[in-house]
C-alpha positions as CSV (number, residue, x, y, z in Angstrom):
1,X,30.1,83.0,70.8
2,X,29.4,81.7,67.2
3,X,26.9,83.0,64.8
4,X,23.9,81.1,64.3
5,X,23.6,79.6,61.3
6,X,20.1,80.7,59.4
7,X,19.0,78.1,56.8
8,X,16.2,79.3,53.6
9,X,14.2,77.2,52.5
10,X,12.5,76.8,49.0
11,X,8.7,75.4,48.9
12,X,9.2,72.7,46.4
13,X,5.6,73.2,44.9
14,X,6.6,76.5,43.8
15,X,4.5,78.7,43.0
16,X,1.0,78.3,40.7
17,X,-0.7,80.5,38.4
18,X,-4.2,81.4,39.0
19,X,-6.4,79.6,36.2
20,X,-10.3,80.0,35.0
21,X,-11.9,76.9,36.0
22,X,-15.6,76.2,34.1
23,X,-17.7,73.7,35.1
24,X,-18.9,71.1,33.0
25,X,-22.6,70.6,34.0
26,X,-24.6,72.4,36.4
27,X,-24.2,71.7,40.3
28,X,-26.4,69.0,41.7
29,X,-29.1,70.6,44.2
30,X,-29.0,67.2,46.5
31,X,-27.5,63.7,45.9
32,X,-30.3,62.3,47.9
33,X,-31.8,59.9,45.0
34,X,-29.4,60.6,42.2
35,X,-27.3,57.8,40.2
36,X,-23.1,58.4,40.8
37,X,-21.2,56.5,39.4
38,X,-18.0,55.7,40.6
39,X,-15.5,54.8,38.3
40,X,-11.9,53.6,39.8
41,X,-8.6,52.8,37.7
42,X,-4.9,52.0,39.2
43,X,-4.2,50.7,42.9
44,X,-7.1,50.1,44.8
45,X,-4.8,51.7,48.3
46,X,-7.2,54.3,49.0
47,X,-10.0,53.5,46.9
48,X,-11.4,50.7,48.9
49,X,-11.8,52.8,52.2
50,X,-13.1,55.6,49.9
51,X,-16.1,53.7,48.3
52,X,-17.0,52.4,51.7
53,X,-17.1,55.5,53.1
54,X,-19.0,57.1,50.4
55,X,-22.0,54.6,50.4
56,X,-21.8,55.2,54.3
57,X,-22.1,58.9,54.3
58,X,-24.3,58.8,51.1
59,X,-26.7,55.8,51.5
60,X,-29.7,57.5,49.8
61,X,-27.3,57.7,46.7
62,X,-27.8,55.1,43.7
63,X,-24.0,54.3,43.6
64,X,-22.7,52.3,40.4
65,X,-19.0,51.2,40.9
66,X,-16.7,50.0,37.8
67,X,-13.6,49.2,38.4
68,X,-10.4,48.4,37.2
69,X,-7.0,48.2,38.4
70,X,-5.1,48.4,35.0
71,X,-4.0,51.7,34.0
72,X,-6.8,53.2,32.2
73,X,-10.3,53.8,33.4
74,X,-13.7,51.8,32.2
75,X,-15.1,54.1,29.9
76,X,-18.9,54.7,30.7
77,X,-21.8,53.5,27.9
78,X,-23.9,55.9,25.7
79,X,-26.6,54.3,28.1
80,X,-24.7,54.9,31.5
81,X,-24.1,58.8,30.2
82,X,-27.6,59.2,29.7
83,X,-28.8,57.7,32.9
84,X,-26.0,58.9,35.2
85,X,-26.5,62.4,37.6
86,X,-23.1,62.7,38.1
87,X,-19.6,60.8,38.3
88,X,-16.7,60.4,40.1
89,X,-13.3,59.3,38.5
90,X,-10.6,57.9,41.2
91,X,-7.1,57.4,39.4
92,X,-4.4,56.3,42.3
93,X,-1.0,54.8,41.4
């Protein structure tokens, strides 16, 4: 009777470092009320059912949507910075 073979495999991820993360602003109590902005650049393949399922799951949320589907993202005004709770940038090629 033959030998069976035994085949090794490499993850092809390999293998990450551990990294600091720090986060940029302080983490939202609720979301109930506050202004997101949703900012979306590259092909809209997942994005679309992502927005709508956002505003479902979040209707209490003042969502403000820019998009475009060139390769760099709308940049938001001195205005929208000020007035804006929190963000959320989508990038999808």
């Amino acid at each position: 009777m033959a030998e069976e073979k035994v085949y090794r495999c490499l993850n092809p991820v390999g293998i990450g470092s551990p990294v600091d993360t720090f986060p940029l602003a302080p983490r939202l109590n609720t979301i109930d009320g506050k202004e997101i902005y949703f900012s979306i650049c590259g092909e809209p393949d997942i994005t679309i059912p992502l927005e709508k399922r956002l505003k479902s799951d979040y209707p209490n949320v003042n969502w403000k949507v820019k998009k475009t589907y060139g390769p760099a993202p709308i940049p938001l005004s001195e205005e929208e910075m000020k007035t804006a709770d929190a963000l959320i940038q989508a990038v999808a090629w």
